[in-house]
C-alpha positions in Angstrom: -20.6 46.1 11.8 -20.8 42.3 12.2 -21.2 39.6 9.1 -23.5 37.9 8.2 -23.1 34.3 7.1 -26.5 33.9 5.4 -25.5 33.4 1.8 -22.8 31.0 3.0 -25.3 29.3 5.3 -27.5 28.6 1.8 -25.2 27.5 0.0 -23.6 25.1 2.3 -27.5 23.6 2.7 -28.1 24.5 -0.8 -25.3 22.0 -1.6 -26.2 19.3 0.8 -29.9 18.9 -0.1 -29.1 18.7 -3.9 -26.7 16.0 -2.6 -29.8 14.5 -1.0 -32.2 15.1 -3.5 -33.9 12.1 -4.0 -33.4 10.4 -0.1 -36.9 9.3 1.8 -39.1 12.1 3.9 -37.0 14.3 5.8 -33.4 13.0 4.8 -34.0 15.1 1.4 -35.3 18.1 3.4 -34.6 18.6 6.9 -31.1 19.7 7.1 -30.2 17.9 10.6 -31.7 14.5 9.6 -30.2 15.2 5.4 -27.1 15.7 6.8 -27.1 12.5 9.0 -28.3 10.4 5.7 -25.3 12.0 4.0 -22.5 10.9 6.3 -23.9 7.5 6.9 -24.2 6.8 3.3 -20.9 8.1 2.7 -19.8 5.4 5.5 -21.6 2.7 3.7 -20.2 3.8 0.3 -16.9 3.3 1.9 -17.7 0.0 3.6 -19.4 -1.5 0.4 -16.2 -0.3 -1.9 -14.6 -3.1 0.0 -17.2 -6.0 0.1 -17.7 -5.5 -3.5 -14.6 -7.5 -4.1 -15.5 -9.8 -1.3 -18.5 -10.6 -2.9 -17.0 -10.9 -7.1 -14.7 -13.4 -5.5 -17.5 -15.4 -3.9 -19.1 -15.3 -6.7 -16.2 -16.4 -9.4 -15.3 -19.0 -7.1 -18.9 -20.7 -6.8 -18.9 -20.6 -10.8 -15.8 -22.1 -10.5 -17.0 -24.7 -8.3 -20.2 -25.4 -10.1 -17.4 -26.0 -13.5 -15.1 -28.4 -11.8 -17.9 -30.5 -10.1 -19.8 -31.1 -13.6 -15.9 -32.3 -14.6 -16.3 -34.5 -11.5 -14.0 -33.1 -9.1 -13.8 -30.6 -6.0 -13.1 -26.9 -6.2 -10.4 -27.3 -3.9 -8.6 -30.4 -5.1 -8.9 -28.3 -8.6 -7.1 -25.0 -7.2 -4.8 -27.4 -5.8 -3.9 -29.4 -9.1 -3.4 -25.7 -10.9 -1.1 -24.9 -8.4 0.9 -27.5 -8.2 0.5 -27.7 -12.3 2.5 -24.6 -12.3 -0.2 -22.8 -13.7 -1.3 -19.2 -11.9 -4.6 -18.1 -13.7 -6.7 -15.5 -11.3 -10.1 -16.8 -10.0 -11.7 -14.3 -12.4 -10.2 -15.6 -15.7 -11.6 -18.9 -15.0 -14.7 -18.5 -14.2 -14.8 -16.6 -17.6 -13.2 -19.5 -19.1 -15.8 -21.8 -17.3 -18.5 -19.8 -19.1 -17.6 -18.8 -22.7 -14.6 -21.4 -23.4 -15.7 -25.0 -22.6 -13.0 -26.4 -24.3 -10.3 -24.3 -22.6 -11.5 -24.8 -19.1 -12.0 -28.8 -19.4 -8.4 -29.2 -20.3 -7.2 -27.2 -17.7 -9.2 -29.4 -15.5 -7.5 -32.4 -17.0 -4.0 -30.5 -16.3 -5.3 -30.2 -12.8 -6.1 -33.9 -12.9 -2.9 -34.9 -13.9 -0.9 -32.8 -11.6 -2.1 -34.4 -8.7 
C-alpha cells in the first residue's frame, strides 16, 4: 500500500496562502508564485530589520542638526564639544531633548560651546 501525502500537501499550502492572504493577484493564490512572495518578503523583512536603525539615526541626527544650527553652530563641531565636555548622551536622547526640553538642550549647547 503506498501513502498518500494529500492532507499534508493541504495543509503545508493551506498554511502558506493564509500567510499570503492579502498579497496582489496570484502571490495570494498560486502556490508557486505565493510561495516566491513569501521568501522574498521574508528577505526584505530581514534586510529592513537592519536599515530601520540606519534610518532612526539619520533621522535623530538631522533633528539634531536642525537644534544646533538655530543655536548657531554645526552638528559636528556640537558632537565634538559634548565629547570633549565629557558628556556621553546617545543621539536619541537629544533629539528628544531638542524637541520637548528647550531649556535642557540649549545649555548643553553652551557646554558644547565652552568645551571647545
Amino acid at each position: 500500500m503506498r501513502v498518500k501525502g494529500a492532507s499534508a500537501s493541504n495543509n503545508k499550502r493551506k498554511k502558506l496562502f493564509s500567510i499570503t492572504k492579502g498579497y496582489w493577484g496570484q502571490r495570494k493564490n498560486v502556490y508557486r508564485r505565493a510561495r516566491e512572495a513569501y521568501l522574498a518578503a521574508l528577505s526584505r523583512a530581514y534586510v529592513d530589520r537592519k536599515r530601520k536603525k540606519r534610518d532612526f539615526r539619520r533621522l535623530w541626527i538631522t533633528r539634531i542638526s536642525a537644534a544646533v544650527r538655530a543655536e548657531g553652530m554645526s552638528y559636528s563641531a556640537f558632537m565634538n564639544g559634548l565629547k570633549k565636555a565629557g558628556i556621553n548622551i546617545n543621539r536619541k536622547m537629544l533629539s528628544e531633548l531638542a524637541i520637548h526640553d528647550d531649556k535642557a538642550f540649549r545649555e548643553l549647547v553652551s557646554k558644547a560651546k565652552a568645551a571647545l
